[in-house]
Backbone as numpy.savetxt, mean C-alpha at the origin, in Angstrom:
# Nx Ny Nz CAx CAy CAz Cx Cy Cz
-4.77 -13.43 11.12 -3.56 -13.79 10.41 -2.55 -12.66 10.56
-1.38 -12.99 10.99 -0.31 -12.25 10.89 0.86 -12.47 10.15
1.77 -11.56 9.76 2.90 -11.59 9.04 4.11 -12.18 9.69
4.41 -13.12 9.87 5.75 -13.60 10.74 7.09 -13.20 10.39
7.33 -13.16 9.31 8.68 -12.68 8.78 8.17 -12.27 6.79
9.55 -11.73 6.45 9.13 -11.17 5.36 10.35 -10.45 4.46
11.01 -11.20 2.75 11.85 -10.86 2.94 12.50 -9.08 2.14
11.13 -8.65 2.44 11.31 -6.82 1.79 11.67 -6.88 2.88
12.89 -5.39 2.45 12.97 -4.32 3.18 12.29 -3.04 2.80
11.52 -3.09 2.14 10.73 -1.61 1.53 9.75 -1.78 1.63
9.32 -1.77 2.91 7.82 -1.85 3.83 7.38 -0.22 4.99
6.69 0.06 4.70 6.03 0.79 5.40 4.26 0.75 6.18
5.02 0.96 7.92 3.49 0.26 7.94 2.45 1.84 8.54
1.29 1.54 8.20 0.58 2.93 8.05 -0.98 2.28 8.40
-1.98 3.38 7.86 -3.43 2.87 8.24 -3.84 3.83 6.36
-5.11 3.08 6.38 -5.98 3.30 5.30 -6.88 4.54 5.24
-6.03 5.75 4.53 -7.27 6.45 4.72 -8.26 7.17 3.48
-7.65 6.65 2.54 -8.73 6.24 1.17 -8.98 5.18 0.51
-10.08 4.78 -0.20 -10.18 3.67 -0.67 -11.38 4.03 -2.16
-10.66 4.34 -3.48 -11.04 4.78 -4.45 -11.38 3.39 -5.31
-12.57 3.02 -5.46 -13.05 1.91 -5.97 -13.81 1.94 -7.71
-12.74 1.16 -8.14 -13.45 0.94 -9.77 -13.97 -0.30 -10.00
-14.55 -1.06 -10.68 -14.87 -2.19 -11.20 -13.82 -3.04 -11.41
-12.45 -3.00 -11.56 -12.08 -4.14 -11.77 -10.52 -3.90 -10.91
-9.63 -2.67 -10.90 -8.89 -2.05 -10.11 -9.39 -1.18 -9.22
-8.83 -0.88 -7.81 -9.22 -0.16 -7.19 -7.49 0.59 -6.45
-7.43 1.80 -6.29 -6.60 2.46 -5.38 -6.58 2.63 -3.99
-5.48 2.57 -3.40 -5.47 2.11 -1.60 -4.82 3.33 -1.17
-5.27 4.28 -0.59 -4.25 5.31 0.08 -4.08 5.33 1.25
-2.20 4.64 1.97 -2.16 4.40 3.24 -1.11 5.67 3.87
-1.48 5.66 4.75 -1.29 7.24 5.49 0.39 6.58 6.05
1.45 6.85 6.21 2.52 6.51 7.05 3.79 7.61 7.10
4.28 6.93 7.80 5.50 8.03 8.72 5.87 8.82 7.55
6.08 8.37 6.87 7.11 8.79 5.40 6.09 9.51 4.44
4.78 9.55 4.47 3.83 9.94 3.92 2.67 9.52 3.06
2.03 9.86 1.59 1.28 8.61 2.04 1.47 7.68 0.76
1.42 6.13 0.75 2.08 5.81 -0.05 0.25 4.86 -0.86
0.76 5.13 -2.09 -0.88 4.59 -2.88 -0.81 3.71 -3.22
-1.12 2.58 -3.76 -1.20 0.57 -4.14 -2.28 0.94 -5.05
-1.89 0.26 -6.46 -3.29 0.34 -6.88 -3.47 -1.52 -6.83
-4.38 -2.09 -6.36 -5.01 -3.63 -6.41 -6.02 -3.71 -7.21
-6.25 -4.95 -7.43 -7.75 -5.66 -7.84 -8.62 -5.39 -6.72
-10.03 -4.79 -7.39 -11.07 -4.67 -6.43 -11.24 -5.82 -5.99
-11.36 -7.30 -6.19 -11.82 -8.31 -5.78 -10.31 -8.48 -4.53
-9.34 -8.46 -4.42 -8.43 -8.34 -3.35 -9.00 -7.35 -2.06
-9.47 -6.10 -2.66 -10.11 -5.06 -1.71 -10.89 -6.08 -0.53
-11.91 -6.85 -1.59 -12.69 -7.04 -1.21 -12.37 -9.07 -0.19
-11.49 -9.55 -0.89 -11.34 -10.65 -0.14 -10.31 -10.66 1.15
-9.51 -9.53 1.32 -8.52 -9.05 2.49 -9.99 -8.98 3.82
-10.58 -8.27 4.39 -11.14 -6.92 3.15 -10.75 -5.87 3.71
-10.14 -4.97 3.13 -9.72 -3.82 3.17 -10.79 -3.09 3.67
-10.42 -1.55 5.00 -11.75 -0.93 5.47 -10.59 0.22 5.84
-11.60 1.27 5.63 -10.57 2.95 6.16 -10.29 2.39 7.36
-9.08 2.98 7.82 -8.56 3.32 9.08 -7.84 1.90 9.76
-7.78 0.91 8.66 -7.20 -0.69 9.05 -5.93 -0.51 9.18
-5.08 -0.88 9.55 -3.82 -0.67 10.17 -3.47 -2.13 8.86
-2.06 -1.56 8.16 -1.55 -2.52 6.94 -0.06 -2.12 6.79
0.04 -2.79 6.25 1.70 -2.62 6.13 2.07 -2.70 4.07
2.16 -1.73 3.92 2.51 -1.12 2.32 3.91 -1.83 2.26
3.43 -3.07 1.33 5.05 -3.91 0.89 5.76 -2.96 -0.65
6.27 -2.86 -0.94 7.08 -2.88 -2.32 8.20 -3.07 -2.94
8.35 -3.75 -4.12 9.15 -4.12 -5.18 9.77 -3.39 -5.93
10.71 -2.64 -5.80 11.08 -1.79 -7.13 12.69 -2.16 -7.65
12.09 -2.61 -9.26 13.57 -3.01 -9.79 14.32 -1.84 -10.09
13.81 -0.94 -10.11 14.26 0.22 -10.73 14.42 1.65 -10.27
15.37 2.31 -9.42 15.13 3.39 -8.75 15.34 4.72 -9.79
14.78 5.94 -10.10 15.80 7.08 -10.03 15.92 8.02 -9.79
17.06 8.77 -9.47 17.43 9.76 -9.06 17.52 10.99 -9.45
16.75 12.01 -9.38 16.86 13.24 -9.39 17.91 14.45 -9.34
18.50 15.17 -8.92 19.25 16.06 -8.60 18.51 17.18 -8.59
18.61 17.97 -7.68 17.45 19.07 -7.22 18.13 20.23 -7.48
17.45 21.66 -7.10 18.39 22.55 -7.14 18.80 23.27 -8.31
């Protein structure tokens, strides 16, 4: 199965290189250009994708809400 179109623009695509597993949530750490970005899912998603280190995925996200810092 592949992704044909898609309408985020706040996608980054990367590979899996942790996979921190709890009983009912589990954490996804995907390695990409930008650095590495974490998902926390349902273990049962882990497991019906199924998610495996080093799988090549594409980190979607939603954010209603940005903010901004000022550094310095």
């Amino acid at each position: 199965m592949s992704i044909a179109a898609i309408n985020s623009r706040n996608q980054f695509k990367g590979s899996i290189v942790a996979i921190h597993r709890a009983p009912v949530v589990s954490e996804i750490e995907v390695e990409t250009p930008a650095g590495i970005v974490s998902a926390v899912v349902t273990t049962s998603s882990v497991e019906r994708l199924p998610l495996r280190l080093g799988d090549e995925v594409l980190a979607v996200f939603k954010a209603t809400e940005v903010l901004v810092a000022k550094l310095g």
